[in-house]
N, C-alpha and C positions, 0 to 999 in steps of 0.2 A: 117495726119491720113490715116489712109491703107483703100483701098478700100473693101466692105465688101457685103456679099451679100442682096439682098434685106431684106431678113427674118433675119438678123440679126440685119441691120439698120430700120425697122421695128420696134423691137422692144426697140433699146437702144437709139434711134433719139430723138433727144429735152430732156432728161433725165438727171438728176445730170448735171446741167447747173452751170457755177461761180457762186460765192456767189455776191449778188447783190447790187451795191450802193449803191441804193435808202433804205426807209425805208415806207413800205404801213402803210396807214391811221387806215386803220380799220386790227385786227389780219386775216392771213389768215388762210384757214384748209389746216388742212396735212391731206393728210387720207393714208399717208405711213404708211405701219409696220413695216417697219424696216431702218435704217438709217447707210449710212456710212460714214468711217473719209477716212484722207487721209492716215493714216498710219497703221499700225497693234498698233502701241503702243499707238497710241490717243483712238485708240478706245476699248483697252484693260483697259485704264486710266478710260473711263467712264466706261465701264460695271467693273469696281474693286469701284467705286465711287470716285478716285480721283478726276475726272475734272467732270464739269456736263452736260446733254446733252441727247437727247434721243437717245437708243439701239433699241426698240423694243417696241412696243404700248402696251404691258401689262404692262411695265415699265413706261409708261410715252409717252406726244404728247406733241408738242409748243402749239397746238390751247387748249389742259385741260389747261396745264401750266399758258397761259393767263388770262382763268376762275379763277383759283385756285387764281393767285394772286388777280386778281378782287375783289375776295368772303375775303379774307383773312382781304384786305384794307377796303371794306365796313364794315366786322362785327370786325374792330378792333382787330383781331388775328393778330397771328405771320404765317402762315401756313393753307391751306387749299386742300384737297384732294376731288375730282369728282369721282360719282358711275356712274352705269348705271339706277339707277333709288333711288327713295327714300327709300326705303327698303332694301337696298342694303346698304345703307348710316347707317341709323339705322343698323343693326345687328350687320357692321364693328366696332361701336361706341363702342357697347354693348360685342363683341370679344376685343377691342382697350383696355375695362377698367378692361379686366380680366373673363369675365363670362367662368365659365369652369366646368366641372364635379363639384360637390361638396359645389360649390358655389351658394350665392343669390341674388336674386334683390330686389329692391324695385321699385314701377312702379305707376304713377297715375292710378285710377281705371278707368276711364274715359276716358284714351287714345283712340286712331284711330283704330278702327275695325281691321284692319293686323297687327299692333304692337301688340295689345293683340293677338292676333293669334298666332304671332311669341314667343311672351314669354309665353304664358299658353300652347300651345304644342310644337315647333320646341325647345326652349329653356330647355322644362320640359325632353324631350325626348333624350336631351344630357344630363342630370343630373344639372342643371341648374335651381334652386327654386325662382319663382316672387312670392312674395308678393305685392298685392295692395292694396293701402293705398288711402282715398281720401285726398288729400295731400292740399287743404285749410283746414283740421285740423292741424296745428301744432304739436299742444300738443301729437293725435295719432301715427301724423307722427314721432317724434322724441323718440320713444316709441317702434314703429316697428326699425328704425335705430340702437338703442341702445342695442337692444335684437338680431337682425340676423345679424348686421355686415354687411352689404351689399357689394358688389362691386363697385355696381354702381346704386346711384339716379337717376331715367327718369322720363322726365315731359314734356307735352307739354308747352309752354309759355302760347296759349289759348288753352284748350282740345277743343277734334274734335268730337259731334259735339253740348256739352253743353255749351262753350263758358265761362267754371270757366278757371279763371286766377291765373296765378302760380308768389308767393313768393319767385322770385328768390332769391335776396340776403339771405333771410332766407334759403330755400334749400340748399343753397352753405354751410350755417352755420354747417347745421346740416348734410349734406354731407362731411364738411370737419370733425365734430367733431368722423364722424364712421369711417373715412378713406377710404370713398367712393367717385366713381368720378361725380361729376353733371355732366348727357346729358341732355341737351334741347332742345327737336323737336321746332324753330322757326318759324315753315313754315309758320304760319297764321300774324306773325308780322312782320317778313323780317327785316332786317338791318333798314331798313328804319323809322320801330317804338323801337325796341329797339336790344340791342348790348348786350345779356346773359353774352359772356367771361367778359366785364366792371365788371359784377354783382357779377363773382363770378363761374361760368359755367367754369367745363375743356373743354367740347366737343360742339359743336353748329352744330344742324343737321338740314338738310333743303331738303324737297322735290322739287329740283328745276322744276320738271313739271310743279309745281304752278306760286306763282307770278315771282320767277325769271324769267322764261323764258317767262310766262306770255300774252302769247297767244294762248296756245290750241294745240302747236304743234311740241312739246318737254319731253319726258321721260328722266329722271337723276334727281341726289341725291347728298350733297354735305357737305360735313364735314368740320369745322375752326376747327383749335386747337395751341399746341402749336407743335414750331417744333422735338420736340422728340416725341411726341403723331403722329406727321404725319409720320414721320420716318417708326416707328412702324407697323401703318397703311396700307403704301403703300408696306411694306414687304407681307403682309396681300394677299392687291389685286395682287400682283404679283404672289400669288401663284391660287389665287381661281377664277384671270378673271374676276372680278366685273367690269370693267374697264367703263365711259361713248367713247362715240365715239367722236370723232374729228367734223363731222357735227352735234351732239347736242349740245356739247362744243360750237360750235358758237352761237348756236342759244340762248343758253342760254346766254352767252359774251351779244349779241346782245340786250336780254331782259332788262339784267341788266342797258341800257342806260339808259330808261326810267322809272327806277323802280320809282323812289321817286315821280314822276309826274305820276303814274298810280295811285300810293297808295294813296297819296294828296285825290286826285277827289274821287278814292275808297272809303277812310274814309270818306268823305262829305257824298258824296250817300248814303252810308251806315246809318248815323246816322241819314239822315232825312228819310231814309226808314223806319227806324224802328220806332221811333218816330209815326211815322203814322200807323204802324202798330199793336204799344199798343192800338189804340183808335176804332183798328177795331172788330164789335161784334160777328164774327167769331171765331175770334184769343181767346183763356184761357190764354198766356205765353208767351213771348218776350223774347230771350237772347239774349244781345248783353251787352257787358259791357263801353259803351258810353249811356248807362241809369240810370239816377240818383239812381234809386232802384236797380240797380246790386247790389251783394254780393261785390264784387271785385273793383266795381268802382273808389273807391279812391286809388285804388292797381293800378291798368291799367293807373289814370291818372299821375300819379308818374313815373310809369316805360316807359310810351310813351311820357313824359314828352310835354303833348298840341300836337301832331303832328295830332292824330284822333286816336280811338280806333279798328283800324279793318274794316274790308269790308266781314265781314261774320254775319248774322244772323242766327239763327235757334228760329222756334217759333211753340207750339202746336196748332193743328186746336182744337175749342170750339168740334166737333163729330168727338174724336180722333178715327179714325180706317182707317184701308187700304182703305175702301170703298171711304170715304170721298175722303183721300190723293189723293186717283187717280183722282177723279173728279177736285180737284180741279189743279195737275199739266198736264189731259188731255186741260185743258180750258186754258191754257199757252198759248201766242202766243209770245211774245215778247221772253221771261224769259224762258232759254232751258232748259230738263233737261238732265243731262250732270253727268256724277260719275268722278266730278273731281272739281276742284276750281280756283282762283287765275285768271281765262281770263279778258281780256278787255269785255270779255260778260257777263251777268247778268245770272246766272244758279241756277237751285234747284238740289236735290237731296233728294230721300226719305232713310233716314241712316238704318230702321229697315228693308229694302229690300236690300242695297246696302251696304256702308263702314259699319255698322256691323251686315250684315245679316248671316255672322257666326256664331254666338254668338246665347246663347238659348235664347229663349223669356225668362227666367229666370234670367240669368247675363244682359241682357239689361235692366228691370224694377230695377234692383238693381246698374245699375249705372246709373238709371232716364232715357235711352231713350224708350217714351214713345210711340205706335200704333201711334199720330197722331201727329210727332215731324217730322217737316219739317226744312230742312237746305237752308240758301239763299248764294249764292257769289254773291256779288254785280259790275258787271262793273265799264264802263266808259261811258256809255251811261246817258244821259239827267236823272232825277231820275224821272221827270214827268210824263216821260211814261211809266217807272217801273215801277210805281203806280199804273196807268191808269191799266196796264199789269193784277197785284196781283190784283187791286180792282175787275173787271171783275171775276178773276179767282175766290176770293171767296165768291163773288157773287152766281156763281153756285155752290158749297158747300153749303151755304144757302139757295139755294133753294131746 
């Protein structure tokens, strides 16, 4: 090797080193942009798509790549593709099934505060017409399908943040019979409780901020499909930059070890929270569908088939108003509040301030979220003193 100067060994020293025997335990991150072969024609091959291989990080990284396959094998798809956040994921879904000038959706009424946002103006304002449907009516629901022709069916598996539960297999039914494509935002169920594609689902969307990554310190979003839907897709982000990073990718990678043993403990906590929480004389309303009186409950015990119903509550204080709400998540000590879900920590959120404070107090009372409709994520913390936590807290509401 020819002697060079310092500023140039500097920078090219320890750099594109051989390719290495060994084979590391855990994926590592790239956090290269761009990557080279050894010849013009290998790496002409990948950037044509002959051979496969990353060119450049809008294109594709090893550490997504890892993800991707990860997401792909837990929710039983063929293919999966990584956003930079869950929003990101949803739109691509909703662009992936066709929404375009001219065309419509069909949408639970009840979705996540930014998904309706995104389809009642971002989507209305490219020529793009949702319809929402409270999609536990069948009979309505197949009624709007049959009449606008959709492109594409969306539904949360649990809406965010009423907690009705969606009829997948059915949806698919009636998704396939308009020749529209079922998306389903999974985020609240995770692979772990149930598997949408098995059901019937083309697209399976996931905010992986939430439980996948699953500790509070991770933005990204992540789509299963089949591999011509992903195909499609990553033409998509290749052109618009959606892309996750190489350092979220890990982190989420890394979530994903421990999802089934988060979720496990989650649904326990969860069900004996709530349970407790029907009986408290504060409380008017419980939604959780690991409750015998749920609407859905023999739906959810079906599609989660025994695993646990969730680790999300949402329940109305008995003196529903702001006033209240704030008393009682100021009086929190345990139990954060936090505008986001899925942690190993125990978090509330007030939805008509926060995930749909968009929305007029007129479309909130009309998809039921109500002045004193409080949301719980439940950790992994002991559920004893989540208890101890909420009993305290609305205690002072009571008083």
């Amino acid at each position: 090797m020819p002697e060079r100067s310092i500023f140039t060994t500097a920078v090219h020293a320890g750099e594109r080193a051989p390719r290495p025997t060994f084979t590391p335990v855990a994926t590592p991150v790239y956090p290269s942009a761009s990557y080279v072969y050894e010849d013009f024609e290998t790496l002409d091959a990948v950037f044509g798509g002959q051979k496969s291989g990353p060119v450049y990080a809008r294109y594709g990284n090893p550490t997504n790549e890892a993800l991707e396959n990860a997401m792909a094998a837990l929710e039983a798809g063929e293919a999966a593709l990584s956003f930079g956040s869950g929003m990101a994921a949803v739109y691509a879904a909703l662009l992936g099934a066709g929404a375009r000038q001219g065309t419509s959706i069909v949408a639970a009424r009840d979705v996540y505060g930014a998904t309706y946002n995104l389809l009642d103006k971002l989507m209305s304002q490219q020529g793009v017409k949702t319809h929402f449907v409270d999609i536990t009516d069948l009979d309505a629901l197949a009624r709007v399908m049959a009449e606008v022709r959709p492109v594409a069916l969306l539904a949360e598996i649990v809406s965010n943040p009423l907690l009705k539960v969606a009829n997948v297999p059915e949806l698919a039914r009636l998704a396939y019979a308009a020749g529209a494509a079922l998306i389903v935002d999974s985020t609240f169920a995770t692979p772990y409780l149930c598997q949408p594609l098995r059901l019937g689902a083309d697209y399976v969307v996931h905010s992986a901020t939430k439980y996948l990554g699953g500790h509070g310190d991770v933005l990204g979003g992540v789509i299963v499909t089949n591999h011509e839907r992903r195909a499609a897709l990553n033409e998509l982000i290749k052109l618009v930059g959606s892309n996750l990073g190489p350092q979220e990718a890990w982190l989420i990678l890394r979530g994903l070890k421990t999802l089934p043993l988060r979720l496990e403990r989650q649904c326990a906590n969860a069900a004996q929270i709530a349970h407790w929480l029907v009986a408290q004389p504060q409380v008017s309303r419980v939604n959780y569908p690991g409750l015998p009186d749920h609407p859905q409950h023999d739906l959810a015990a079906r599609l989660y088939g025994g695993r646990g119903f969730g680790a999300i509550i949402s329940f109305d204080l008995r003196e529903g108003d702001a006033e209240h709400v704030a008393i009682f998540m100021d009086s929190l000590e345990l139990v954060q509040p936090a505008t986001t879900l899925g942690d190993v920590y125990s978090l509330t959120l007030y939805p008509a301030r926060s995930s749909h404070r968009a929305l007029s107090p007129e479309t909130r009372r009309q998809i039921g979220i109500g002045d004193g409709l409080v949301r719980l994520s439940i950790g992994i913390e002991d559920p004893a003193d989540v208890i101890a936590d909420l009993g305290q807290a609305l205690q002072a509401v009571g008083s």
